[in-house]
N, C-alpha and C positions, 0 to 999 in steps of 0.2 A: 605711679610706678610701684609695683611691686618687689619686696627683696629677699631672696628666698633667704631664712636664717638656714644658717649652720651647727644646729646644735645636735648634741649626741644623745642619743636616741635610746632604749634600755636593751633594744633588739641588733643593737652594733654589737661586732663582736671585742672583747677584751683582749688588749694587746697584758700579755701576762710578763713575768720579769723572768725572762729565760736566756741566756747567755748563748754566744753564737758558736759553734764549731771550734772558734780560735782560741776565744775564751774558755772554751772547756777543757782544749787540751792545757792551756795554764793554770785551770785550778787545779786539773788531777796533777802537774810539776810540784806546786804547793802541797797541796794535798802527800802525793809518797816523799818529798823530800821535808817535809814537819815530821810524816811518820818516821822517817830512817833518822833523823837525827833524833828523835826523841826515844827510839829502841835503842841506839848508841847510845845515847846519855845513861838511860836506864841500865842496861846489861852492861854493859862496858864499864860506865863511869860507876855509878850509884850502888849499883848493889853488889861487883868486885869486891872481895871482903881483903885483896892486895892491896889493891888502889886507894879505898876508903884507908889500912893501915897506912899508905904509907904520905898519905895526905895530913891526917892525922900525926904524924912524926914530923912533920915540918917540912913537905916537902913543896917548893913554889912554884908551878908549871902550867900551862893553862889550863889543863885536863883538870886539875884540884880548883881551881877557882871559879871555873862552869859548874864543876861538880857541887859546891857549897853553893851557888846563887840557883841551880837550880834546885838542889836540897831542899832552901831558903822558899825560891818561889810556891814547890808543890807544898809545903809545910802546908803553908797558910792561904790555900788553893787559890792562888793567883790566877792559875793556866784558864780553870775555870771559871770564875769570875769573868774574867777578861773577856774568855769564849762568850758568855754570855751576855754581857752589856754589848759586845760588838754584834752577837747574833740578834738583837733587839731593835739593834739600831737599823741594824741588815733589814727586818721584817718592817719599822716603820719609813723608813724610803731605803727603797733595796739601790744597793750600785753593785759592782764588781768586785772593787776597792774593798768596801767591810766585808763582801762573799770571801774577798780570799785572807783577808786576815784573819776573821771569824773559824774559818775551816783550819787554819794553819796551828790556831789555838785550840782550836775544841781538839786536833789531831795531837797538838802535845800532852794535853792535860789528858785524852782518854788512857795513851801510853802509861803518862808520869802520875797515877796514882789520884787523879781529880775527876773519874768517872761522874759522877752525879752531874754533875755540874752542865760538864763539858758533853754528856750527852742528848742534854736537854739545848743546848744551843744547837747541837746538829740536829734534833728536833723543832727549831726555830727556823734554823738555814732551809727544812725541806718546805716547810712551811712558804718562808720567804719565795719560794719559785711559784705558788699558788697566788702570789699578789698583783695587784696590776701596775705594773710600768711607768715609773713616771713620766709624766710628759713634758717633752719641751717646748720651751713657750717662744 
């Protein structure tokens, strides 16, 4: 008795890591809402020359305490860093999960001042879509 194997052949085609309809309409939610809040941090919070005096005066609100941790963060480019280990992770077994973290970051860090960084992760993430699929076992 004969038993035909099942193995996968180089002429099958590749299931790539492309995200369906549903999930596209949530990462572009992630995607503008990382971007709006990270233009409001910036224009609003950060670079207000009111806001930053009167933070600086002592004043205790949550607006001044986002305003320093995010200060804080782009200082010492967190946004981008972050974008980037996550965007890596995304390219060596991609899910949805890291896609939309990775994107939520690379979109605050491009905003808040961590270009370099956080562009080369969304050079990762397009990447990532060229990959194949993991498969479930």
């Amino acid at each position: 008795m004969i038993v035909a194997a099942t193995a996968r052949r180089h002429t099958d085609p590749m299931k790539l890591f492309l995200p369906n309809a549903r999930a596209v309409n949530w990462l572009l939610v992630v995607g503008f809402c990382s971007i709006g809040y990270a233009l409001y941090m910036r224009y609003l919070a950060v670079e207000q020359s009111s806001v930053g005096l009167a933070c600086q005066a002592g004043l205790n609100t949550w607006l001044c305490v986002t305003r320093q941790i995010t200060i804080a963060l782009f200082t010492y480019s967190v946004f981008g860093w972050f974008s980037l280990i996550a965007a890596a992770l995304n390219f060596l077994r991609p899910s949805l999960f890291l896609f939309a973290v990775a994107l939520a970051a690379a979109c605050c860090g491009i905003v808040l001042y961590n270009l370099g960084l956080s562009s080369l992760a969304i050079g990762l993430l397009v990447l990532s879509l060229a990959r194949r699929a993991p498969e479930l076992e």
